[in-house]
C-alpha positions in Angstrom: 183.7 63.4 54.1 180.1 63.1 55.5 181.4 62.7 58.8 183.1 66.0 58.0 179.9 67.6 56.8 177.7 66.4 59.8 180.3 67.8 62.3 180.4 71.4 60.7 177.2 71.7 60.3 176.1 71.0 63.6 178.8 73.5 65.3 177.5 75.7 62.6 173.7 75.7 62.6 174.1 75.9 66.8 176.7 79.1 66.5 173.9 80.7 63.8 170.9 80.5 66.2 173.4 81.6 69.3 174.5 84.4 67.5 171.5 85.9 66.2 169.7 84.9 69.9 166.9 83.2 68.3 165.5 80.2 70.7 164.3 77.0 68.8 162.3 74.1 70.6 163.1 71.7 68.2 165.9 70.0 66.0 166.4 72.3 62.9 165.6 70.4 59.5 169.1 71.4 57.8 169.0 71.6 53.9 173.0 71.9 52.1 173.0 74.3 49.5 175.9 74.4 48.4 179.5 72.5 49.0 182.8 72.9 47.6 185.2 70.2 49.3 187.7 71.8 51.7 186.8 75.5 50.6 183.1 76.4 51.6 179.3 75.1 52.5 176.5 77.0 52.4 172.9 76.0 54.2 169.9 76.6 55.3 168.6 76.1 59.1 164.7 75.9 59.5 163.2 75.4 63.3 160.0 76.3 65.5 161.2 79.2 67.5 160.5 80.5 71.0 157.7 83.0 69.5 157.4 87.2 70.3 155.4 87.3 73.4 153.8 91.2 73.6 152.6 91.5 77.6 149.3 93.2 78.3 149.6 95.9 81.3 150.3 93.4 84.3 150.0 96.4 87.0 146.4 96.7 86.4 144.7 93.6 86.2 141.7 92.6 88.1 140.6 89.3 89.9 138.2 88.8 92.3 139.0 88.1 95.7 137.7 84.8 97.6 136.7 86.3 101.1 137.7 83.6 103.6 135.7 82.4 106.0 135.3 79.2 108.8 131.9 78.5 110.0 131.3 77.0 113.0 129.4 73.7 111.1 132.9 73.2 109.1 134.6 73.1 112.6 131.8 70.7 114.2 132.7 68.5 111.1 135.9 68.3 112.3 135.2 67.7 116.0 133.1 64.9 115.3 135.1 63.2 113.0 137.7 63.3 116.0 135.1 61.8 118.4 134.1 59.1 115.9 138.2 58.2 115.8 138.3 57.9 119.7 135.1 56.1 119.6 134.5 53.2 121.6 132.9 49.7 120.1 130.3 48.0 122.0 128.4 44.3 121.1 125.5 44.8 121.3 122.3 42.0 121.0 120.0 44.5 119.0 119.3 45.7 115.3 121.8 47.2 113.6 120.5 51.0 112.6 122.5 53.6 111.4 125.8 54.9 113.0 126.3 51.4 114.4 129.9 49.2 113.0 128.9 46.0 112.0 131.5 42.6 111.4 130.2 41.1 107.9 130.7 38.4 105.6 130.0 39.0 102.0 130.2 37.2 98.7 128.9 39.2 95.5 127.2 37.2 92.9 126.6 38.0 89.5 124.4 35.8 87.1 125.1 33.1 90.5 129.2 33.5 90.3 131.1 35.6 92.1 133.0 38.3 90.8 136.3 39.7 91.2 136.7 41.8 94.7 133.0 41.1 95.7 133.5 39.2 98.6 135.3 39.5 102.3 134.9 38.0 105.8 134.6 39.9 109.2 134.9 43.3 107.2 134.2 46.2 109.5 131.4 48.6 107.9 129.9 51.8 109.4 126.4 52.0 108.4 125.8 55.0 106.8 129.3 55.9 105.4 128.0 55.2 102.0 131.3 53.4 101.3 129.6 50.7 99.7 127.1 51.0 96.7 123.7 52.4 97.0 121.5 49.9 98.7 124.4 48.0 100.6 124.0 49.9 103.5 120.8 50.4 104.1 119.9 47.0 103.8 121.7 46.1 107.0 119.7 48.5 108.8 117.1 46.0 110.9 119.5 42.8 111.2 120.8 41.3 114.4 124.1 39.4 114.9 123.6 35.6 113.4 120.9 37.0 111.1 121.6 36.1 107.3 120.2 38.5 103.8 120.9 38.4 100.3 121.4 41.9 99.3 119.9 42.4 95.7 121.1 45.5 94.1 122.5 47.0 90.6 125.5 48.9 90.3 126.3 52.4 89.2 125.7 52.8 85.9 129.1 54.8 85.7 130.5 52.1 88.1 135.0 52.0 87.4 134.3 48.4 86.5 132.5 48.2 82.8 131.6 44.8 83.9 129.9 46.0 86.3 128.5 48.9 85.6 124.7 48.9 85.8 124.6 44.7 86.7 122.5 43.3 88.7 123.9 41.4 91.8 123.0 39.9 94.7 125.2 39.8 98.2 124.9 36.9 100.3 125.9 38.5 103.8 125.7 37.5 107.1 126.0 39.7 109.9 128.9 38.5 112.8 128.6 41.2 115.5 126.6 44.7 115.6 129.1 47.1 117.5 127.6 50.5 118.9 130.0 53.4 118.7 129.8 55.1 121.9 131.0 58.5 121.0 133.2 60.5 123.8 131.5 63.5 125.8 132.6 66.9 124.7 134.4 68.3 127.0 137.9 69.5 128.5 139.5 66.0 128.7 138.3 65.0 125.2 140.1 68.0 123.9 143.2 67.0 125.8 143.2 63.7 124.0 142.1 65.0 120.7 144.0 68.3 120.4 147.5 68.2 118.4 148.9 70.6 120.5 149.8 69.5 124.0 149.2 73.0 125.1 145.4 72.4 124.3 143.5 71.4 128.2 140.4 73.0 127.1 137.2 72.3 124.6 137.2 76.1 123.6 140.8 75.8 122.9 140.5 73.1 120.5 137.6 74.4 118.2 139.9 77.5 118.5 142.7 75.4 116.9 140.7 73.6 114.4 139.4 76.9 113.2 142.9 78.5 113.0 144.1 75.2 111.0 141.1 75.5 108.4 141.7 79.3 108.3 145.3 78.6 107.3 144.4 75.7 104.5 141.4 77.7 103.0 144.2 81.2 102.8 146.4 78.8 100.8 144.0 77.5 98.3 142.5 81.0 98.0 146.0 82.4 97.6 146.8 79.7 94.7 143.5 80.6 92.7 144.2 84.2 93.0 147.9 83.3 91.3 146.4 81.3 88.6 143.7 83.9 88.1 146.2 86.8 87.9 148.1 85.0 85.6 144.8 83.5 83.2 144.4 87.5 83.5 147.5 88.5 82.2 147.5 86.0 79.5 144.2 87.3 78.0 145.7 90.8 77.9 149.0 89.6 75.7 149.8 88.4 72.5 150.5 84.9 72.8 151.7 82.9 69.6 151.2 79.5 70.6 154.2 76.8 68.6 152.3 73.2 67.9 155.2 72.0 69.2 154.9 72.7 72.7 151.3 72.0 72.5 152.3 68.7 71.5 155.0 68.4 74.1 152.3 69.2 77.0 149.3 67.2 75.6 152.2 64.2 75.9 152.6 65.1 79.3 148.7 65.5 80.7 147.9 62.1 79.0 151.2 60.7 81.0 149.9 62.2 84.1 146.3 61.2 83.4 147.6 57.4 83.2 149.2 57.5 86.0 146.6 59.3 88.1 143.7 56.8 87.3 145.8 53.7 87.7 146.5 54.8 91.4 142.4 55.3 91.7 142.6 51.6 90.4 140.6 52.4 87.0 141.7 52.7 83.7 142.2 55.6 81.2 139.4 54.2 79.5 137.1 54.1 81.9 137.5 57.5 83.4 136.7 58.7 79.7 133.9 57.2 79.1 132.7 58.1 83.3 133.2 61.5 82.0 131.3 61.5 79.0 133.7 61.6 75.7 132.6 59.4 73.3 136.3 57.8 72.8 139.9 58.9 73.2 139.7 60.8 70.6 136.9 63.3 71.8 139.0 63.1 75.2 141.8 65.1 73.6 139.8 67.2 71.5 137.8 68.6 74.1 140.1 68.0 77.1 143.6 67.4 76.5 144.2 69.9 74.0 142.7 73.2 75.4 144.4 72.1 78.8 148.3 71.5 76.7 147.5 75.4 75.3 146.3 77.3 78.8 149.7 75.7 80.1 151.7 76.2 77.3 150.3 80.4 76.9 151.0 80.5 81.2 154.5 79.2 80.7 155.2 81.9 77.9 153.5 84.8 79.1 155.6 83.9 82.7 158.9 83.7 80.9 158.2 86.8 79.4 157.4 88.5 82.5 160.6 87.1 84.3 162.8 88.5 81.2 160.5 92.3 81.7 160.8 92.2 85.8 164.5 90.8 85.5 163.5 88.3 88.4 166.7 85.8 89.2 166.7 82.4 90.8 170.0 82.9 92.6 172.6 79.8 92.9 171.6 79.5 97.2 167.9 79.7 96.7 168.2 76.5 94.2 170.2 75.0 96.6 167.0 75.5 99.4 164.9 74.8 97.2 166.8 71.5 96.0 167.3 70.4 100.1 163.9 70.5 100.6 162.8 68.6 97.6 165.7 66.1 98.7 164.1 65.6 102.3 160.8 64.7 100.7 161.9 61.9 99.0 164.4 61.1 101.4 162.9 57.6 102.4 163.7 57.0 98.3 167.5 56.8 98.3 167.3 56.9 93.9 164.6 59.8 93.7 166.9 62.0 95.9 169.6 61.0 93.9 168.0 62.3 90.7 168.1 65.7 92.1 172.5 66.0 91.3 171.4 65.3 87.7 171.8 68.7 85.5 168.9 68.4 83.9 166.2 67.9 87.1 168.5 70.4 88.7 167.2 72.9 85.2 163.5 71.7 85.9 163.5 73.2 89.2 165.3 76.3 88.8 163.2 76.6 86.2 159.9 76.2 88.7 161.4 78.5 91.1 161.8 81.4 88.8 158.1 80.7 87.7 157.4 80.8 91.8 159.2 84.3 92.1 157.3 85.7 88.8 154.3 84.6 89.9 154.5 85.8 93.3 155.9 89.8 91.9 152.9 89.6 89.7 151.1 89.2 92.8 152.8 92.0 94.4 152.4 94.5 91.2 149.0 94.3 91.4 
């Protein structure tokens, strides 16, 4: 008989919410009222729904406009960190200064013991790349090849490691070769080997190139703040009910993404909240987390909205594109491209597409 129950009610409560269109983004909490054996049930259905989104004008809004420009020190940047790559490495018998490579040995000591990931042998370093901490560098600065220093310094105080944030250490280092980069001329033939583009022969043509390419990437950054401005606009301009429940649902999802993003940066949660300031986890989500879960979760229901007012469609060949390229991304990862025939992935991103198209009419209307 509960069997029964359990089977009507749930072909029930779904054909009640279906019928009267009403969008829930939970499981309903189901409460029997009443039930008469083989003759009649009655019940109550009680859910967070999809709320009543009321858009602001989204012909007029405002936003301002990121003029785009390339300087001509942004494409020297570029040039020379082309001529550093084709650099040639020469010994040299002289003191290391600035700009030179040098071939080190180094053991880190803290308290006399080494520490973890503190010590390498003929490591290449450019002086003055400030890949090391502060005071590494500029302590090679005088030393010839053979010559020996230890290196006392103090970490970061904000240093990924807590166990080494704000020690003091010492580096035992010995110098193995000082290599002077000899950096190519600037002219035709160096933009012949540099250029990306076997049509580039010329030094003019190649800063020309480089300018174009920066041109392109600083138009596609501008053009992806001006979307989420437009859209931050928009939302300020509505009435936007925001359920807990998909507040929850993306505060779940930042903190997943967080987790994963510091542990590629080789740091833990933990320490990127306390680099940033929050006194613990707690403060993190209060003051981070949380407002970040409610921007998204206001975009994402202000944009459905939209879609539903501007009737925008994802149609069944623009999924597929859009499936075929996400497929030739992955496709050195034979099980991530087969997670794209599963229904529900295949629901994520239609779902991203139609956000895509809405975004770009909104765009377009204004």
């Amino acid at each position: 008989m509960q069997q029964t129950v359990d089977d009507a009610l749930s072909k029930a409560v779904a054909e009640a919410f279906t019928a009267e269109k009403i969008q829930v983004l939970e499981r309903p909490e189901v409460e029997v009222k009443k039930f008469v054996p083989r003759q009649e049930m009655e019940f109550s259905a009680t859910a967070t729904i999809l709320p009543q989104v009321t858009l602001g004008d989204y012909k007029k809004l405002k936003v301002t406009e990121e003029k785009v420009t390339v300087t001509a020190d942004e494409v020297n940047e570029v040039i020379e960190r082309m001529r550093s790559g084709l650099a040639e490495k020469k010994d040299v018998d002289r003191a290391a200064k600035k700009g030179d490579e040098v071939i080190i040995d180094f053991v880190g000591k803290k308290d006399g013991t080494p520490f973890d990931g503190g010590a390498a042998k003929d490591y290449a370093l450019e002086i003055g790349s400030n890949s090391f901490i502060p005071g590494f560098e500029e302590g090679l600065v005088g030393l010839k090849a053979g010559d020996k220093k230890d290196l006392e310094l103090e970490f970061p105080k904000d240093y990924h490691v807590d166990d080494l944030a704000g020690a003091k250490v010492v580096f035992e280092t010995t110098i193995n070769k000082v290599q002077e980069k000899q950096l190519p001329k600037l002219d035709d033939e160096f933009a012949k080997k540099a250029g990306a583009d076997e049509k580039i022969i010329t030094l003019k043509g190649l800063k020309d190139d480089i300018k174009a390419r920066l041109s392109e990437q600083k138009e596609r950054e501008a053009n992806e703040k001006r979307k989420d401005a437009l859209v931050q606009a928009l939302v300020e301009k509505s009435d936007v009910p925001v359920p807990q429940v998909l507040v929850d649902d993306q505060a779940r999802s930042i903190e997943q993404d967080m987790q994963q993003n510091t542990m590629y940066r080789g740091i833990t949660l933990e320490q990127y909240i306390k680099a940033q300031g929050f006194k613990d986890e707690d403060d993190w989500k209060k003051k981070e987390v949380i407002p970040a879960a409610e921007k998204r979760v206001k975009a994402g229901l202000v944009l459905a909205e939209l879609s539903k007012e501007l009737k925008v469609e994802a149609t069944s060949a623009e999924l597929a594109e859009h499936l075929n390229t996400y497929r030739q991304q992955y496709g050195n990862n034979p099980d991530a491209v087969k997670q794209f025939e599963q229904p529900e992935v295949q629901r994520e991103v239609a779902n991203r597409l139609l956000t895509e198209k809405t975004v770009d009419k909104l765009v377009e209307l204004n």
